[in-house]
MITI-468144 format. One record per atom (N, C-alpha, C, O): x, y, z. Coordinates in steps of 0.02 Angstrom, whole numbers, padded with zeros to 5 digits, always signed. Layout:
BEGIN
XYZ...
//
This chain:
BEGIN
+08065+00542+06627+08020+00484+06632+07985+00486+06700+08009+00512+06750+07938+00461+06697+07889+00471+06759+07904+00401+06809+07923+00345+06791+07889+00423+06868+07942+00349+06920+07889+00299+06918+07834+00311+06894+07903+00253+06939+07869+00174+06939+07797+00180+06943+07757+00151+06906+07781+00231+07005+07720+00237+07029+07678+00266+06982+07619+00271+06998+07698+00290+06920+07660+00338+06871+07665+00296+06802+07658+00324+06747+07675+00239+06807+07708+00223+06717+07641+00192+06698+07625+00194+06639+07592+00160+06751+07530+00122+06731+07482+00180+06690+07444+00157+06647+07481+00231+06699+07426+00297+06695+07469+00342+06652+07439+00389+06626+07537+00337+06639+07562+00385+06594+07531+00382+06537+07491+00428+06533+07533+00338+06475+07489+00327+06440+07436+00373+06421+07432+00416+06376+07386+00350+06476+07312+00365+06488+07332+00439+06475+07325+00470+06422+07356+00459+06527+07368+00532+06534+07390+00565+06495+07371+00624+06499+07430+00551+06451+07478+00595+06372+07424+00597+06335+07416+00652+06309+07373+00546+06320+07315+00534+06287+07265+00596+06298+07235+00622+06251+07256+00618+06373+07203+00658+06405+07241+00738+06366+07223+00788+06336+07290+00711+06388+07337+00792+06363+07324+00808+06302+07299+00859+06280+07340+00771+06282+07348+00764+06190+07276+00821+06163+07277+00874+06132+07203+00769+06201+07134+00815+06191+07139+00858+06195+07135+00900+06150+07154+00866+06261+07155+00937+06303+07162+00992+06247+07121+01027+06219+07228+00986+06242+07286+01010+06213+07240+01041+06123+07238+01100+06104+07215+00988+06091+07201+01010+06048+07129+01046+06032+07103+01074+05984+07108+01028+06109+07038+01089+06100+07036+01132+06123+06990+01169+06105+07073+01154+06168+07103+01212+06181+07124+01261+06117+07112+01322+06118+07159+01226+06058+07186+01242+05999+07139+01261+05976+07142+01322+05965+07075+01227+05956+07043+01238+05915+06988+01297+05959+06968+01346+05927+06969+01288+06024+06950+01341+06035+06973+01416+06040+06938+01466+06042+07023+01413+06042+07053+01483+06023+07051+01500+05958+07044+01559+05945+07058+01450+05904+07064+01451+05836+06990+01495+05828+06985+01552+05804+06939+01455+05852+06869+01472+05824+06820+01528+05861+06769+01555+05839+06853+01536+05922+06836+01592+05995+06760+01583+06007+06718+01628+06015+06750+01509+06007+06691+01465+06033+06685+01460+06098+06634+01434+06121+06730+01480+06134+06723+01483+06206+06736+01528+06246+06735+01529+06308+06754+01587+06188+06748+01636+06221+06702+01682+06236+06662+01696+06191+06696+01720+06310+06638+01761+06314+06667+01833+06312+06718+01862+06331+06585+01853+06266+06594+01909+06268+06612+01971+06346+06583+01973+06400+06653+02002+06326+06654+02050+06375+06610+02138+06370+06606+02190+06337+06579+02095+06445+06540+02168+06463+06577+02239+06457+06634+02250+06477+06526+02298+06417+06581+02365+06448+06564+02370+06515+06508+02355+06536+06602+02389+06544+06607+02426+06604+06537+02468+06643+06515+02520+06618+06514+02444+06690+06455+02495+06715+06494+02555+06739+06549+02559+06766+06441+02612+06718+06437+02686+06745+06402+02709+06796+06344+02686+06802+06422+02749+06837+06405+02751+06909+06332+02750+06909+06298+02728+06954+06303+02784+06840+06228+02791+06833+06199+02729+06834+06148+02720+06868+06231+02669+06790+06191+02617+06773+06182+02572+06836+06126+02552+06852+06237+02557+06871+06268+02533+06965+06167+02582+06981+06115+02549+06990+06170+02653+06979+06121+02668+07033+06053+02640+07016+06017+02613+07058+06035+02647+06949+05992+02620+06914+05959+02541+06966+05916+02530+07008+06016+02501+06927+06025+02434+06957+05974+02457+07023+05912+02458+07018+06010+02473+07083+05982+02467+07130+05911+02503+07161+05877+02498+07212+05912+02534+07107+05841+02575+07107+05790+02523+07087+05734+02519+07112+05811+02491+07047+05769+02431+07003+05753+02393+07054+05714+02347+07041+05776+02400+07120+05770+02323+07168+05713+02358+07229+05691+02334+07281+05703+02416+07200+05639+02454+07252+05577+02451+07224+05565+02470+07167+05528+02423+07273+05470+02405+07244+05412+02481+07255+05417+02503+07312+05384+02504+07230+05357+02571+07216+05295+02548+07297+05263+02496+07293+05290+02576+07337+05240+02600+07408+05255+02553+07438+05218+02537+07484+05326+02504+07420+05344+02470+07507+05379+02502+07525+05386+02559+07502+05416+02475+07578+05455+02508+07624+05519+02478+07591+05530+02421+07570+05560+02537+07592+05639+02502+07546+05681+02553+07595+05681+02613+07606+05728+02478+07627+05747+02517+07685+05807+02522+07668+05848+02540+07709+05830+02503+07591+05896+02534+07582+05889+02598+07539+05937+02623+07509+05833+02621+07537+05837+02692+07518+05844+02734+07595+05813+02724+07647+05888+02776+07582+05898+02810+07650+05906+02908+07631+05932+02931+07581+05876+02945+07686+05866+03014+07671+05915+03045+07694+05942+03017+07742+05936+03088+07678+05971+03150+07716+05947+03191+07770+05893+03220+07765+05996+03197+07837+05968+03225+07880+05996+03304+07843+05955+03349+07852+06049+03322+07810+06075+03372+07806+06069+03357+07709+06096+03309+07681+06041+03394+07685+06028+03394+07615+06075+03462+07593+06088+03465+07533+06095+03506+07628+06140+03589+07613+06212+03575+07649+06225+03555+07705+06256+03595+07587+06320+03607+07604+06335+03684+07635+06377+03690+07679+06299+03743+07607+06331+03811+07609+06263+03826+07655+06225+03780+07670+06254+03890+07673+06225+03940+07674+06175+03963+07619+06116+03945+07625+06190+04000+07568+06148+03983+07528+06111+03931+07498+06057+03947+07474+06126+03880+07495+06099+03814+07480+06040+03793+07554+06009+03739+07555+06035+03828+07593+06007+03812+07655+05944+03854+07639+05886+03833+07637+05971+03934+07624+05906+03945+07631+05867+03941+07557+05809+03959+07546+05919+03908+07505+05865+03888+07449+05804+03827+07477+05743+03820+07472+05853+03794+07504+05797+03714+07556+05739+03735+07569+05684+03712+07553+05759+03794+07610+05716+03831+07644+05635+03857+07625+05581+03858+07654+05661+03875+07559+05621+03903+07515+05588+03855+07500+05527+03860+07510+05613+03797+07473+05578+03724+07447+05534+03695+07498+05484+03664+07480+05549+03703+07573+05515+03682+07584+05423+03708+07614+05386+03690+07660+05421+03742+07576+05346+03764+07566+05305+03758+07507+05342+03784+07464+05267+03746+07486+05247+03758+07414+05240+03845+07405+05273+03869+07360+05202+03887+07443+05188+03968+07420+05255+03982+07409+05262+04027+07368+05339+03946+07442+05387+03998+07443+05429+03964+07369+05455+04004+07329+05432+03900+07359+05468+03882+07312+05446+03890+07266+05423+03839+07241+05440+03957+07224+05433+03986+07165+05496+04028+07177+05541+04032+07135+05498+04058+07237+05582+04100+07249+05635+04080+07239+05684+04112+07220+05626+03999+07256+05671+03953+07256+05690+03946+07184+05750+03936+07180+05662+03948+07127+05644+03933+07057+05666+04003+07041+05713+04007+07002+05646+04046+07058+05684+04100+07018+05774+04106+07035+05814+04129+06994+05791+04082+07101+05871+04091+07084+05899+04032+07038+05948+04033+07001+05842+03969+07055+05891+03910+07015+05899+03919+06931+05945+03894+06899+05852+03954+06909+05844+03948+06832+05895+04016+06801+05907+04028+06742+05921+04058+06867+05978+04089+06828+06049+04070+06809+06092+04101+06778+06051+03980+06850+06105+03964+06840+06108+03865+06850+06150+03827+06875+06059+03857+06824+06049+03799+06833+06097+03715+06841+06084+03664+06873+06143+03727+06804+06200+03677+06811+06232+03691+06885+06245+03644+06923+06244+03759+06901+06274+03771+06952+06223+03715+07023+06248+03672+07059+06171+03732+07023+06095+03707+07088+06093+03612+07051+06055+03584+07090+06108+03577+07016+06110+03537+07001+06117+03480+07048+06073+03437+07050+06170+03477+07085+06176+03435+07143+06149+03463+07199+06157+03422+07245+06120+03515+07221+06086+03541+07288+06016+03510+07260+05981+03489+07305+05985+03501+07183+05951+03463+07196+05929+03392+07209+05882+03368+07241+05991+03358+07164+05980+03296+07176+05985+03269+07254+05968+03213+07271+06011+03317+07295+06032+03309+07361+05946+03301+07425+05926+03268+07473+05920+03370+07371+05849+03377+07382+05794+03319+07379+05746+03319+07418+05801+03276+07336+05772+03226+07323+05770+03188+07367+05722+03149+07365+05817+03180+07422+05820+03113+07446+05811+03163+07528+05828+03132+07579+05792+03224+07536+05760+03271+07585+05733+03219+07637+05713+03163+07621+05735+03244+07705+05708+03205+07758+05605+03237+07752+05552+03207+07763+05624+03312+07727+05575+03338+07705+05526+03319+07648+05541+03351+07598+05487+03289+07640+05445+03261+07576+05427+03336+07534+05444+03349+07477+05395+03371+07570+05387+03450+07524+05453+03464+07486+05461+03464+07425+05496+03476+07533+05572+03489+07499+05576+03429+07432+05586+03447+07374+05566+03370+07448+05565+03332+07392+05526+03341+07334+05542+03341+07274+05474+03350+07361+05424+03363+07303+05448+03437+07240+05449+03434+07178+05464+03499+07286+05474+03552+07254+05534+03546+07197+05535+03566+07139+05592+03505+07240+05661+03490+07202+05648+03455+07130+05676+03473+07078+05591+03392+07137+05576+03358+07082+05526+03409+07024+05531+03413+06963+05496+03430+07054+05441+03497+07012+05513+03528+06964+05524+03509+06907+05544+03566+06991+05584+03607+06992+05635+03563+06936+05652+03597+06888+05657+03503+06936+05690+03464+06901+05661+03457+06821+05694+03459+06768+05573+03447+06831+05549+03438+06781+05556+03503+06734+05558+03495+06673+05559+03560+06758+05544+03633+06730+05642+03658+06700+05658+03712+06674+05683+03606+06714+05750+03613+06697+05760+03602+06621+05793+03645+06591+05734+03549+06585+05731+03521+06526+05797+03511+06528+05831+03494+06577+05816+03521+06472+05880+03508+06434+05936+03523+06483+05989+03497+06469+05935+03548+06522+05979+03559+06599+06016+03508+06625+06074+03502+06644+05957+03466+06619+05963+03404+06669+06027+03358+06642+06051+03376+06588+06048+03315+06667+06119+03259+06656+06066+03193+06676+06015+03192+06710+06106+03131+06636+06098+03086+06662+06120+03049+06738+06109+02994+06764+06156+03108+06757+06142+03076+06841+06099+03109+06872+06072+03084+06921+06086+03167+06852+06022+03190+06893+05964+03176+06869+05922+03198+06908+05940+03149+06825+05875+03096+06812+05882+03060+06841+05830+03047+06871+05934+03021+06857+05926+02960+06891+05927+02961+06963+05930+02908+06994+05926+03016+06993+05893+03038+07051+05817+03048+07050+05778+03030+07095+05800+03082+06988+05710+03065+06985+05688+02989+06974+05635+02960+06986+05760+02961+06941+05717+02874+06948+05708+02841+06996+05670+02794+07010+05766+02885+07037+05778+02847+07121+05698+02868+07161+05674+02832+07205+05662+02938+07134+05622+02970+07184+05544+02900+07156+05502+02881+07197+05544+02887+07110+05502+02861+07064+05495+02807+07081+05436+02796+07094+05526+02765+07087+05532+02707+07126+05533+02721+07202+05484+02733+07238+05586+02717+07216+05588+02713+07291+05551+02750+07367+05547+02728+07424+05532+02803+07342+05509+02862+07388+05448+02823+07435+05413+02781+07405+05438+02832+07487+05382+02808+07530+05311+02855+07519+05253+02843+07532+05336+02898+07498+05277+02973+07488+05224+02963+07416+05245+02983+07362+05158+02932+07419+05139+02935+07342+05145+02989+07293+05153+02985+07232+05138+03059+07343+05128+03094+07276+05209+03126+07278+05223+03174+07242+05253+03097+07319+05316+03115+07269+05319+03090+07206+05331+03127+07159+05306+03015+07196+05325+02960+07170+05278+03006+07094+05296+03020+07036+05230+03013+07124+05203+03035+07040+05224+03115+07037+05207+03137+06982+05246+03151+07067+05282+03211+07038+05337+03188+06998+05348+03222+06948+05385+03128+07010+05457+03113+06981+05429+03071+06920+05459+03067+06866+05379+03044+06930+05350+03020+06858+05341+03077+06800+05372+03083+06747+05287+03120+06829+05277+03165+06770+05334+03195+06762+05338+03222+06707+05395+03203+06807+05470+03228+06736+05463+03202+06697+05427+03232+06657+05475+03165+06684+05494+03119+06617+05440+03118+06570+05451+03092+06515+05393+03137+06581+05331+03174+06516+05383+03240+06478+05379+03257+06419+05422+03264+06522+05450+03321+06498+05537+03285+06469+05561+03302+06415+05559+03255+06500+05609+03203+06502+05632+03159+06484+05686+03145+06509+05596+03103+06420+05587+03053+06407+05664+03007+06397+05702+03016+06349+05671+02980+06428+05762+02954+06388+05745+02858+06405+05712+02834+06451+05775+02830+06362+05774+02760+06372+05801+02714+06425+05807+02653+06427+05815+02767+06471+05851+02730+06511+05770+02719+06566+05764+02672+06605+05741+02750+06560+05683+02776+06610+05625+02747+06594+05571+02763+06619+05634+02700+06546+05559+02656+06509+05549+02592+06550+05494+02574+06571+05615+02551+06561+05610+02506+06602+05569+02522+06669+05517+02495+06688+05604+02568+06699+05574+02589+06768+05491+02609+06776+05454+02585+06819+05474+02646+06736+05427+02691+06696+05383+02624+06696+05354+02619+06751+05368+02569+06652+05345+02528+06664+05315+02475+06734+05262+02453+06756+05379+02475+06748+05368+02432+06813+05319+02499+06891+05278+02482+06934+05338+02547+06881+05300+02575+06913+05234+02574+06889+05188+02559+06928+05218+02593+06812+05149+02584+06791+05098+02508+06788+05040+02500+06771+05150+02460+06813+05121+02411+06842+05101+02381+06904+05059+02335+06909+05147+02422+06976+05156+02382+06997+05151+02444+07065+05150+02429+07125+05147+02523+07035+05135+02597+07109+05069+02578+07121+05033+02561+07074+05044+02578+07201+04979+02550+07211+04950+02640+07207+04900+02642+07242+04960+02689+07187+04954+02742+07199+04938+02776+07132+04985+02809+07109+04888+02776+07100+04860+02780+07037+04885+02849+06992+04910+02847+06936+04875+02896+07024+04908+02950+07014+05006+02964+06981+05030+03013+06952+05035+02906+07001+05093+02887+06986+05075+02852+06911+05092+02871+06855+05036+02794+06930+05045+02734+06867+05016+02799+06824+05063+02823+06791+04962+02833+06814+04944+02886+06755+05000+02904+06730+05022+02881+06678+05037+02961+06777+05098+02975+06768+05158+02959+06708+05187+02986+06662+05152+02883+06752+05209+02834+06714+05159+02838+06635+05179+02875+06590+05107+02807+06627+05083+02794+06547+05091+02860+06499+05107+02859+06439+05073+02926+06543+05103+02984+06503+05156+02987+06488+05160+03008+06430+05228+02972+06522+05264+02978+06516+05299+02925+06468+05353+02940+06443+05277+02878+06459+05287+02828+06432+05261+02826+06366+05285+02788+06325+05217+02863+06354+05172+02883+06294+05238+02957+06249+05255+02948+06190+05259+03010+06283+05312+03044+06269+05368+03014+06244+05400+03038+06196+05391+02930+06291+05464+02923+06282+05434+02901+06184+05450+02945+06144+05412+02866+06166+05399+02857+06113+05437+02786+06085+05461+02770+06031+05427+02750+06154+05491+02707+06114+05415+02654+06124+05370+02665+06163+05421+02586+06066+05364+02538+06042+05384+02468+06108+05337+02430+06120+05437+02457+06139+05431+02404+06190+05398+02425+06242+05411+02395+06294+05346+02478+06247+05311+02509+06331+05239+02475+06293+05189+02469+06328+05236+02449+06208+05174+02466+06205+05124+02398+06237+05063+02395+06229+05154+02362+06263+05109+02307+06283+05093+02318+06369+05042+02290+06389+05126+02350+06412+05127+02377+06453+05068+02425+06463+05032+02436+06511+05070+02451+06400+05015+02504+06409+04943+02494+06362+04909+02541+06341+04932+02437+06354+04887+02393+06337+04839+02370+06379+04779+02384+06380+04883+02318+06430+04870+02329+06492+04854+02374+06538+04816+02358+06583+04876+02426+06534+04862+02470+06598+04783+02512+06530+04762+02569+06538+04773+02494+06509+04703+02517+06469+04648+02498+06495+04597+02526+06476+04640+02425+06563+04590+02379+06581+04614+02415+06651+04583+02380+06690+04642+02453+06683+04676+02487+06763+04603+02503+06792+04559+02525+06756+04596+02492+06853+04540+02494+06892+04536+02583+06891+04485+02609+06913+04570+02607+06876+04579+02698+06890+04535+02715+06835+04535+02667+06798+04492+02766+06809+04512+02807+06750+04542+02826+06726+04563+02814+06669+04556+02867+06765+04619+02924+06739+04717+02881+06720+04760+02910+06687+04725+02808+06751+04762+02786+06737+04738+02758+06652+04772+02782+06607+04689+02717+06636+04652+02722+06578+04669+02783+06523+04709+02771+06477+04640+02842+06529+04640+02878+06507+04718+02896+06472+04727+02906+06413+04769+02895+06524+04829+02940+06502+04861+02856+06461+04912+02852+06427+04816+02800+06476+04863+02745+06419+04833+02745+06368+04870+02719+06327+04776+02762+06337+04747+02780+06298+04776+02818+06247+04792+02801+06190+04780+02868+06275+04808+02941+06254+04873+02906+06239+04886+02929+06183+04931+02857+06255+04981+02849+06269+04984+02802+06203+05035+02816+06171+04951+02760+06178+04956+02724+06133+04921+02748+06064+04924+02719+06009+04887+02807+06081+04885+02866+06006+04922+02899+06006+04905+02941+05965+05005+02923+06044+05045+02954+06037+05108+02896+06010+05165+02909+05991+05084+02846+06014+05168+02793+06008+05122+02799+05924+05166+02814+05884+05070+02794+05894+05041+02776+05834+05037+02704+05797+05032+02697+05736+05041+02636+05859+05033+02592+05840+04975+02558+05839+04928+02569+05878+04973+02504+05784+04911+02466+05768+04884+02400+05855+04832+02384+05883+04968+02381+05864+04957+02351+05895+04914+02352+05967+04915+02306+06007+04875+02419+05973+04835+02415+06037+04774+02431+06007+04729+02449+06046+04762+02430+05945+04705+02433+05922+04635+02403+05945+04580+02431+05942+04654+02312+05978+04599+02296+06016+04573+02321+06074+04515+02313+06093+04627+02358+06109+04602+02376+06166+04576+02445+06162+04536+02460+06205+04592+02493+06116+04557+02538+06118+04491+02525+06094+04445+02560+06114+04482+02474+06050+04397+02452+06033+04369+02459+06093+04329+02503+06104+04390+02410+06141+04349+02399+06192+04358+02468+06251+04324+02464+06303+04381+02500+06247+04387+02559+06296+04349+02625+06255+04357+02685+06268+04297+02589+06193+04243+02643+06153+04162+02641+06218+04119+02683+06232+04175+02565+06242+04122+02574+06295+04144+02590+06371+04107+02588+06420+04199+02604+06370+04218+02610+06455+04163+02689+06491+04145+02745+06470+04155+02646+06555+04109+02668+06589+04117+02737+06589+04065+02769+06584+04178+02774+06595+04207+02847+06589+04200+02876+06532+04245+02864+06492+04145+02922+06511+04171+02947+06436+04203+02984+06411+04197+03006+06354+04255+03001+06463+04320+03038+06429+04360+02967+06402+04392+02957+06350+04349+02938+06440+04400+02872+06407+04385+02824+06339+04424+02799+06299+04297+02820+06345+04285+02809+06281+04291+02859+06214+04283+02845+06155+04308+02921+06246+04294+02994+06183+04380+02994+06163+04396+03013+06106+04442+02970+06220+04500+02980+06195+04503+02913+06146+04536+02919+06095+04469+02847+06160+04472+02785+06129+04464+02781+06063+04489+02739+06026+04411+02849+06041+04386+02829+05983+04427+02896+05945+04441+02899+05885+04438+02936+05986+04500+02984+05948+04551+02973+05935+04581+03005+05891+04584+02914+05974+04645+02865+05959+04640+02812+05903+04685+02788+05868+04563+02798+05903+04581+02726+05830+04558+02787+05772+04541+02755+05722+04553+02842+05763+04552+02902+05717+04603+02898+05684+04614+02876+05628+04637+02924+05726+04700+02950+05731+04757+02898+05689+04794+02923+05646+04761+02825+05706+04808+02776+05700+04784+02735+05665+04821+02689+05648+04690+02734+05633+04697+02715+05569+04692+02743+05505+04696+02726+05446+04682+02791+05540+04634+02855+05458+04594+02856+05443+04583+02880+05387+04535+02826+05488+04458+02793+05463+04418+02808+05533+04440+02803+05591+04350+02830+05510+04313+02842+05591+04244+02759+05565+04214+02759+05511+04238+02723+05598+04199+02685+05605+04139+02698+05670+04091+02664+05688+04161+02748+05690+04096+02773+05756+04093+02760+05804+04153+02754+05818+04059+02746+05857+04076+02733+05929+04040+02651+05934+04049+02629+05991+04013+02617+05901+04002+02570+05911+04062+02507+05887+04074+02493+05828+04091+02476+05943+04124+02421+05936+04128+02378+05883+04180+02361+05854+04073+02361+05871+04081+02309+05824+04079+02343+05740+04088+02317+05685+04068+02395+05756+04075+02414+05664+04162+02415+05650+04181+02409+05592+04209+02421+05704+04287+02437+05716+04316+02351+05706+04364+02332+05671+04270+02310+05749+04288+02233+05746+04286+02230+05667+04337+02221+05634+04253+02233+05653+04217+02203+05584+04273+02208+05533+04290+02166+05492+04302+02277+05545+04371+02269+05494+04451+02266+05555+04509+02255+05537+04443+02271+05581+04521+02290+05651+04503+02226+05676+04530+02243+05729+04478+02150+05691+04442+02126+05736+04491+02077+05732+04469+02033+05769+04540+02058+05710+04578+02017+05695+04625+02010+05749+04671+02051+05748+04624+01965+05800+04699+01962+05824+04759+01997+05828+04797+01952+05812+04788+02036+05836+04853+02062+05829+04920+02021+05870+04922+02008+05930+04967+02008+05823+05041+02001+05882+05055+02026+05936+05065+02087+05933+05060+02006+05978+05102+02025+06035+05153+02035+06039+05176+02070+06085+05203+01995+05977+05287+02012+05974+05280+02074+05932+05254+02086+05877+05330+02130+06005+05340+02189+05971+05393+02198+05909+05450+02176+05911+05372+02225+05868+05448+02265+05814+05504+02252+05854+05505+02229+05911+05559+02272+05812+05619+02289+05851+05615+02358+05875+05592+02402+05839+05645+02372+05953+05625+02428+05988+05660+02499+05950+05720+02503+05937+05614+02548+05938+05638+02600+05897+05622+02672+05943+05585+02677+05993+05666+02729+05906+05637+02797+05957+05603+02823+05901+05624+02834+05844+05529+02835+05932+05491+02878+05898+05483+02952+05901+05507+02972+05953+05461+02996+05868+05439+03068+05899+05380+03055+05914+05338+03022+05884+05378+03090+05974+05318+03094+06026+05264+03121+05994+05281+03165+05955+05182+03105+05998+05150+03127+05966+05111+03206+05976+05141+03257+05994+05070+03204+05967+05030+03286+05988+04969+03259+06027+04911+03279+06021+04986+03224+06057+04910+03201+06112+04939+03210+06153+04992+03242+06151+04903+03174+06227+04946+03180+06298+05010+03174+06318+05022+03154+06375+05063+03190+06273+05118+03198+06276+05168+03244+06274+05226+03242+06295+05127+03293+06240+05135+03365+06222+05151+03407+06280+05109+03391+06322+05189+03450+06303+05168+03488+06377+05239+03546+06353+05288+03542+06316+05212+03590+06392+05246+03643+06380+05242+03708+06411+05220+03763+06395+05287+03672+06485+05275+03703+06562+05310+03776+06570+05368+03794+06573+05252+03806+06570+05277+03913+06552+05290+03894+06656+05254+03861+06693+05351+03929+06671+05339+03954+06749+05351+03912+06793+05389+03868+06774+05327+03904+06865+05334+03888+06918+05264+03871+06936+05241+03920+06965+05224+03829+06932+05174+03800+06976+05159+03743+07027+05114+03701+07031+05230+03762+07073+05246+03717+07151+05170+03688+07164+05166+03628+07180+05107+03728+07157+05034+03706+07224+05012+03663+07146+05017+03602+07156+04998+03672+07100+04968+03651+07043+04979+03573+07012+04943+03554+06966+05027+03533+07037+05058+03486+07020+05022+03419+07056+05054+03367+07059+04962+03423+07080+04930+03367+07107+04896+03333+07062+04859+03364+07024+04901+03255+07056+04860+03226+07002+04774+03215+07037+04754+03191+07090+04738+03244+06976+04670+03241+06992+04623+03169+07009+04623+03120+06972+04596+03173+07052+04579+03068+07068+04552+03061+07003+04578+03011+06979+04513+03086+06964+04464+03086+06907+04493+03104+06828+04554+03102+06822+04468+03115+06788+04507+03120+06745+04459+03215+06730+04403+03236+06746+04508+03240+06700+04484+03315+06683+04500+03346+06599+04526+03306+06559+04485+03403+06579+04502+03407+06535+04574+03419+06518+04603+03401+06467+04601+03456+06576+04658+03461+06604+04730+03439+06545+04788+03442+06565
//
């Protein structure tokens, strides 16, 4: 029995219990209050994360370089090699006889005090294909985001034209919105046009109106390779863009994705396409990549060749 001082509120209190007591019951009964449990992050998804928190041509001062990128001797004077463009083709011929083995000398490379060295490592990454691991992509996501260097940032983009994996669409995006460095955002819409997955396609809708051409151009190209209806308005209107590579891919894209040529004038395309479209995408699916600007199929070593053109080319 509870002493003198407790008998006014005992009552009350057996009462409170009593609730307690039986919703507790019933929430276990019904597992209404229970939360789901997260799996476990992987060291990849942890790097991801923090890659995600680097804004593409600021200064991100928790990305940090290596003063010493080589463990061995040989690994030094592969660096070595990388860091030139005429010599890192040498560099490329020892890595591709054993490529899993050079795997971490490059991801090590990536984060080079040397930007050339960086640049060559990421070249060199893209020309690995099927080589590659998901932690060493995610060293090109780290270069893609974070790097202070523009045209690293769009060398680690165009991997993933060769590369496409879902983990790299999120990122892929936000750079194609947001790299003040045009040559990158292109990059990203090619690459993004490859991954084939339908949640990039409003993203790249948008980047169809990009003050660039050539960023234009490769979203263009990017949304006749995903083969959806849903950017259909904007390629109407990119039949008059001031560039006529961009109006000539525009009207080869609503070809292509409706089965019908209505001609280069706008409004004959309105007249039947002119309708509004949704903005709520499908549920997100993997597509196969199409046979437009997505296509690539890198014979060799071309370290000097890898600069994106300010303009758009036939290229």
């Amino acid at each position: 029995m509870p002493g003198p001082e407790m008998r006014s509120s005992w009552p009350l209190t057996a009462t409170m219990l009593a609730v307690t007591s039986a919703v507790a019951l019933m929430t276990v009964g019904c597992g209404c209050g229970s939360k789901k449990k997260e799996p476990p992050k992987t060291p990849e998804s942890i790097a991801i994360d923090q890659i995600s928190a680097c804004e593409p041509g600021a200064v991100n001062p928790d990305w940090e370089y290596l003063e010493r990128a080589w463990e061995t001797d040989d690994e030094r004077q592969i660096l070595e090699l990388l860091s030139r463009a005429h010599t890192a083709e040498k560099a490329w011929r020892i890595i591709r006889k054993d490529p899993p083995a050079h795997l971490e000398l490059l991801k090590r490379a990536t984060r080079s005090q040397n930007h050339e060295i960086r640049s060559q490592a990421l070249i060199i990454m893209g020309l690995l294909k099927s080589d590659n691991t998901e932690e060493s992509l995610t060293s090109v996501m780290g270069a893609m985001m974070c790097d202070d260097k523009q045209e690293v940032r769009a060398i680690a983009a165009k991997t993933f034209v060769q590369h496409p994996t879902p983990a790299s669409v999120r990122l892929l995006l936000k750079s194609l919105e947001l790299d003040p460095f045009a040559g990158t955002r292109a990059n990203a819409a090619w690459a993004l046009g490859a991954a084939g997955d339908l949640t990039a396609v409003n993203g790249l809708r948008k980047a169809t109106r990009d003050d660039d051409a050539f960023v234009r151009l490769r979203a263009v190209g990017a949304l006749m390779d995903l083969k959806t209806k849903l950017g259909i308005p904007e390629l109407i209107d990119r039949l008059v863009d001031e560039n006529p590579m961009v109006a000539e891919r525009a009207h080869q894209a609503l070809r292509e994705i409706t089965g019908t040529d209505k001609g280069k004038n706008p409004d004959e395309w309105r007249r039947v396409f002119g309708k509004p479209l949704e903005d709520n995408l499908p549920t997100p699916t993997k597509m196969p990549s199409g046979t437009g600007d997505s296509k690539v199929n890198p014979e060799g070593y071309k370290g000097e060749g890898q600069a994106v053109p300010a303009t758009p080319t036939n290229g």
